[in-house]
C-alpha positions in Angstrom: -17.4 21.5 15.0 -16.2 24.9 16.4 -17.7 26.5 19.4 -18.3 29.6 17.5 -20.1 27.8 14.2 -22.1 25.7 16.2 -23.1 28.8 18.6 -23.9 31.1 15.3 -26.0 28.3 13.8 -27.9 27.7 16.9 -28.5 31.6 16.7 -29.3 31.8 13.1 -32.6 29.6 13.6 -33.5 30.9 16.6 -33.6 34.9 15.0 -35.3 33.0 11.9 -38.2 31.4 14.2 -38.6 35.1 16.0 -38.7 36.4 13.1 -41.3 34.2 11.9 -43.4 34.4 15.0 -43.0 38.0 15.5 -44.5 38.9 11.8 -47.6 36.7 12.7 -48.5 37.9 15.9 -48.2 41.4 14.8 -50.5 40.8 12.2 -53.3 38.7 14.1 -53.0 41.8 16.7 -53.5 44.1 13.8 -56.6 42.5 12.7 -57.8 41.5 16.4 -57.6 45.0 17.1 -60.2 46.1 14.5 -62.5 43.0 15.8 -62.3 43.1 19.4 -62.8 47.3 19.1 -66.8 46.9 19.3 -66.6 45.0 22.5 -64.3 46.4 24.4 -66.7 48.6 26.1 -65.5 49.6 30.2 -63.3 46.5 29.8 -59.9 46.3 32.0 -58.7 44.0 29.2 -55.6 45.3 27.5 -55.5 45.6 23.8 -54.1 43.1 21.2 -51.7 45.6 20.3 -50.4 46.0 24.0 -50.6 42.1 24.6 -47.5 42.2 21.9 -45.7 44.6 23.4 -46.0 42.1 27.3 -45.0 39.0 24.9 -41.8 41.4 23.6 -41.6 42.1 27.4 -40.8 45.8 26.3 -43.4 48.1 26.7 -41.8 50.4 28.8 -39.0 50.6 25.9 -41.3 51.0 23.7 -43.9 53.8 25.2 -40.6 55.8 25.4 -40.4 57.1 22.0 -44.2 56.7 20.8 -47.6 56.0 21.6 -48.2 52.7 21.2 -52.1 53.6 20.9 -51.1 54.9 17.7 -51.3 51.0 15.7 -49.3 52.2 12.5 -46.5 53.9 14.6 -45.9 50.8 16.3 -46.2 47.9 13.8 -43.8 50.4 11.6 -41.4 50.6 14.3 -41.4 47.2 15.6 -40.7 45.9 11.7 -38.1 48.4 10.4 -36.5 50.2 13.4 -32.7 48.4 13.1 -31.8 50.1 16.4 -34.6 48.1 18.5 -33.3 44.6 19.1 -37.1 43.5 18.7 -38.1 44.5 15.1 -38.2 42.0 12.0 -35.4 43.7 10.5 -33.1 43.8 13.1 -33.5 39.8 13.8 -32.7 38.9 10.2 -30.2 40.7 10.0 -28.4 39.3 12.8 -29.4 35.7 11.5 -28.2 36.9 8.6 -24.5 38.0 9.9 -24.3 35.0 11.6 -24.8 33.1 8.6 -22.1 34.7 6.5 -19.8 34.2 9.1 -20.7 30.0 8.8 -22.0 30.2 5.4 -19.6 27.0 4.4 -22.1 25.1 6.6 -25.2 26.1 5.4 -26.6 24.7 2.0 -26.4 27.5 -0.9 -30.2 27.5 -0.7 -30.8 28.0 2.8 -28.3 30.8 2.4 -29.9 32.3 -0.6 -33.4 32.1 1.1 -32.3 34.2 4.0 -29.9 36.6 1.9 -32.9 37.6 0.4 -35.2 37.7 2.8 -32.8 40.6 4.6 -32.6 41.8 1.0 -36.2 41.9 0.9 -36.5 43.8 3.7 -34.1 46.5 3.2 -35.0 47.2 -0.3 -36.5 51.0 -0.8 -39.9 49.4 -1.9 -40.4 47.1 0.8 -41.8 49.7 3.6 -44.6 51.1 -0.1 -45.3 47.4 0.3 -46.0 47.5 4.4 -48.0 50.4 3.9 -50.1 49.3 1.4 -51.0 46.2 2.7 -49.5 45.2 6.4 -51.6 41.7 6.1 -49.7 40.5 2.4 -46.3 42.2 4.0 -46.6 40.1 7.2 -47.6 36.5 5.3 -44.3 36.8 2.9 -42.2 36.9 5.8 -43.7 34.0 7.4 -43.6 32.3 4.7 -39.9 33.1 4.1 -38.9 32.1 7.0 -40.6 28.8 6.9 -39.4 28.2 3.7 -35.7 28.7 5.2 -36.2 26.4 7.9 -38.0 23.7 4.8 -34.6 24.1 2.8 -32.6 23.3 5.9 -34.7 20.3 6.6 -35.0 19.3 2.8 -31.4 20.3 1.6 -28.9 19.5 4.7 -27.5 16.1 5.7 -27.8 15.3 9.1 -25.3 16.2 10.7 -23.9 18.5 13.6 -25.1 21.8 11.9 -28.1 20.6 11.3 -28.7 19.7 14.7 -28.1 22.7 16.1 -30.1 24.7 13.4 -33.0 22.4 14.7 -32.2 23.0 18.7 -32.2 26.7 18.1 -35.5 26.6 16.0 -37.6 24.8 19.1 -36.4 26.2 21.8 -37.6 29.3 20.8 -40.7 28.2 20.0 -41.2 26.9 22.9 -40.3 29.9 24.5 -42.3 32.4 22.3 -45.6 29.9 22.7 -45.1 29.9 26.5 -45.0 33.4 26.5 -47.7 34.0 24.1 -50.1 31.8 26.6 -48.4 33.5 29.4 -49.5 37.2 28.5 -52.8 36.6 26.8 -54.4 34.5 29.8 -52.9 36.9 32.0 -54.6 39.5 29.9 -58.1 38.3 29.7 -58.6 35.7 32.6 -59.0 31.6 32.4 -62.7 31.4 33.3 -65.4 31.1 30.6 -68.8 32.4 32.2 -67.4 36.1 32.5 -69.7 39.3 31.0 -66.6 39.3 28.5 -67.1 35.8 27.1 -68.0 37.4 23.4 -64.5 39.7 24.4 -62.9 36.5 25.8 -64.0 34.6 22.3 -62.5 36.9 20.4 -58.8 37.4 21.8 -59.0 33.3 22.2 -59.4 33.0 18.5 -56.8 35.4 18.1 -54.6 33.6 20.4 -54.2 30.4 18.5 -54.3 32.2 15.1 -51.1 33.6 16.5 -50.0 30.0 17.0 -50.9 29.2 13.8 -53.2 26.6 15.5 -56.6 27.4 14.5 -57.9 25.8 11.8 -56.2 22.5 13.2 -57.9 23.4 16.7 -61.1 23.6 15.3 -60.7 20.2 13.3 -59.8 18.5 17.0 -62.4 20.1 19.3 -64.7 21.9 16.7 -67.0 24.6 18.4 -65.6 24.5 21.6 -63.8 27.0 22.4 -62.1 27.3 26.5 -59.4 27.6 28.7 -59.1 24.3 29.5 -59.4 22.9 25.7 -56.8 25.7 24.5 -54.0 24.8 27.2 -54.6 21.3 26.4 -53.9 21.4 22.4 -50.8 24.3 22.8 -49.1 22.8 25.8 -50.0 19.3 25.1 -50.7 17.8 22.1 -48.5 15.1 20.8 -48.9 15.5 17.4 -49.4 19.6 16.2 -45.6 21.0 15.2 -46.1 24.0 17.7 -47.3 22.5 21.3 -44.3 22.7 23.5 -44.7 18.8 24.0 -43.8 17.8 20.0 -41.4 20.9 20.5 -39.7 19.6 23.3 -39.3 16.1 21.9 -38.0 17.9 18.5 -34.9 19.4 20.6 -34.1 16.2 22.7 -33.9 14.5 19.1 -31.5 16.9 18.1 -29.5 16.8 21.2 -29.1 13.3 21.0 -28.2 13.7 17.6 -25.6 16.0 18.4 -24.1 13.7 21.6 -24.8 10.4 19.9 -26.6 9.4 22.7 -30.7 8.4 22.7 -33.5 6.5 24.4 -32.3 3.9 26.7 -29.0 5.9 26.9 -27.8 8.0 29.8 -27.7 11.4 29.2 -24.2 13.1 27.4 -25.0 16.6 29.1 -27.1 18.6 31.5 -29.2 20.3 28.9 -30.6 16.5 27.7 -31.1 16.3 31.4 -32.5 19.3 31.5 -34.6 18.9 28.4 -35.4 15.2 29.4 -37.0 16.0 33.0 -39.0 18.9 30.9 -40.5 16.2 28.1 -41.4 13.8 31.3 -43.6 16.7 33.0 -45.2 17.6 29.8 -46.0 13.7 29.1 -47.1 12.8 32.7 -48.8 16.7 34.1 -52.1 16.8 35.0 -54.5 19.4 33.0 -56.4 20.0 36.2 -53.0 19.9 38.6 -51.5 22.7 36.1 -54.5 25.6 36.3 -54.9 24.6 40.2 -50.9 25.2 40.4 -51.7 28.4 38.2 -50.7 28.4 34.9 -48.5 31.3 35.2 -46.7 29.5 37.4 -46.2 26.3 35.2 -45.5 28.8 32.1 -42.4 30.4 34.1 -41.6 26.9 34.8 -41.1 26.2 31.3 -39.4 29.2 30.5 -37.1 28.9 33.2 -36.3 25.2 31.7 -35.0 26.7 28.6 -33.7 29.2 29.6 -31.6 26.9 31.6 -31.2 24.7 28.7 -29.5 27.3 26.9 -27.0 28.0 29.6 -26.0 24.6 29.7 -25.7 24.4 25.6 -23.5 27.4 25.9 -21.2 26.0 28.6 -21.0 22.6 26.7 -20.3 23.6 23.1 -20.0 27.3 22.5 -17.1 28.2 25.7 -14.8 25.8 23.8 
């Protein structure tokens, strides 16, 4: 495959998945806003809002041009604003140039689904729509972007492209997860006995709703509700699609996939190596080891493994 088809569909996923994740945490932080306002009180904790804005690292970018106290403003903005690299429309519009530019190795339905999505988006009607209802606005996009990454899945063969459609789409979950976690226990603290626990309650629910993780939290440790229990299921958990463990796994598969190579197999490149050392910490780390190491500290870790990952993609396959 070509360096620079394998390199746009690599991309293509990973916009998709930001999209995706970007329309559900800004409509969790929407809605957390209007719960949380009651119990804010003299609280130092940051709003949900402004917990977006650390996950996008670009508040300063942001407080330039508006308030971002002003809620409607900002979720406007950060959806239709095609100058700022962060808004919805901007990243499906560069998934979507990138997909015209390989469309021969997409399937016609994965290319129809995101055509119109950016369609969807652009339309005169579509910002009406936002306005009259952020919350239904918000769930079509998620859902169209999970239904693009279900036609990849249920329409490609498996192949190089669709290896590198699946590397892109986990990595960057992994990323946006450890950088969700990152900010929000930054935000409002990992102990559970604090005058803020009803505060602390809320923004955790919030937290895995934006993870998409609640309902199947709640089925695995029911009431409880900590730091501890949280860190566990996101970070993880074997077996739920967005802990960075299964996440992790997912993208080894696909390198493998894309190298030939597997378990039992040395390694083809450095980002499997990479990648591999990263799935052993995650299977053998210590819950109690990680917060007494600081989970900041084993967030950036992660990050920094990706990020790393992705250098060592781009000097094996898309330099060529």
């Amino acid at each position: 495959m070509l360096s620079r088809v394998a390199e746009n569909l690599f991309w293509i996923s990973r916009y998709v998945e930001r999209a995706e994740n970007l329309a559900r945490v800004l409509n969790d932080a929407f809605h957390l806003e209007l719960d949380a306002a009651g119990l804010h009180g003299d609280s130092e904790v940051k709003g949900p809002l402004d917990q977006v804005l650390n996950v996008l690292a670009g508040q300063d970018r942001f407080e330039l041009t508006w308030d971002p106290r002003e809620s409607e403003g900002l979720l406007t903005n950060l959806t239709f604003d095609s100058t700022r690299s962060h808004s919805l429309l901007s990243m499906i519009s560069r998934a979507r140039e990138n997909a015209r530019a390989t469309q021969d190795t997409l399937s016609p339905e994965s290319w129809s689904q995101l055509n119109q999505l950016y369609l969807a988006l652009t339309r005169s009607k579509s910002r009406m729509q936002f306005e009259a209802s952020p919350y239904r606005f918000y769930d079509r996009v998620k859902r169209s972007c999970i239904l693009f990454h279900a036609l990849v899945d249920s329409t490609m063969p498996r192949n190089e492209a669709f290896y590198f459609l699946e590397v892109g789409r986990f990595i960057e979950r992994i990323d946006m997860i450890s950088r969700v976690l990152n900010v929000w226990f930054s935000a409002v603290g990992e102990g559970d006995k604090s005058p803020d626990y009803s505060l602390r309650l809320v923004y955790w629910t919030g937290l895995l709703r934006s993870c998409s993780a609640y309902e199947a939290y709640l089925k695995r440790y029911h009431e409880r509700m900590d730091a501890e229990s949280i860190v566990q299921y996101l970070v993880f958990d074997l077996d739920f699609p967005r802990s960075m463990r299964f996440c992790v796994g997912r993208c080894l598969e696909s390198l493998h996939g894309i190298t030939g190579g597997g378990r039992g197999n040395l390694a083809a490149t450095d980002a499997e190596r990479r990648l591999g050392r990263l799935e052993s910490e995650l299977r053998y780390a210590d819950l109690q080891e990680v917060f007494a190491r600081g989970l900041p500290n084993f967030l950036s870790g992660v990050q920094d493994a990706c990020a790393r990952t992705v250098e060592e993609m781009q000097r094996a396959y898309f330099l060529n």
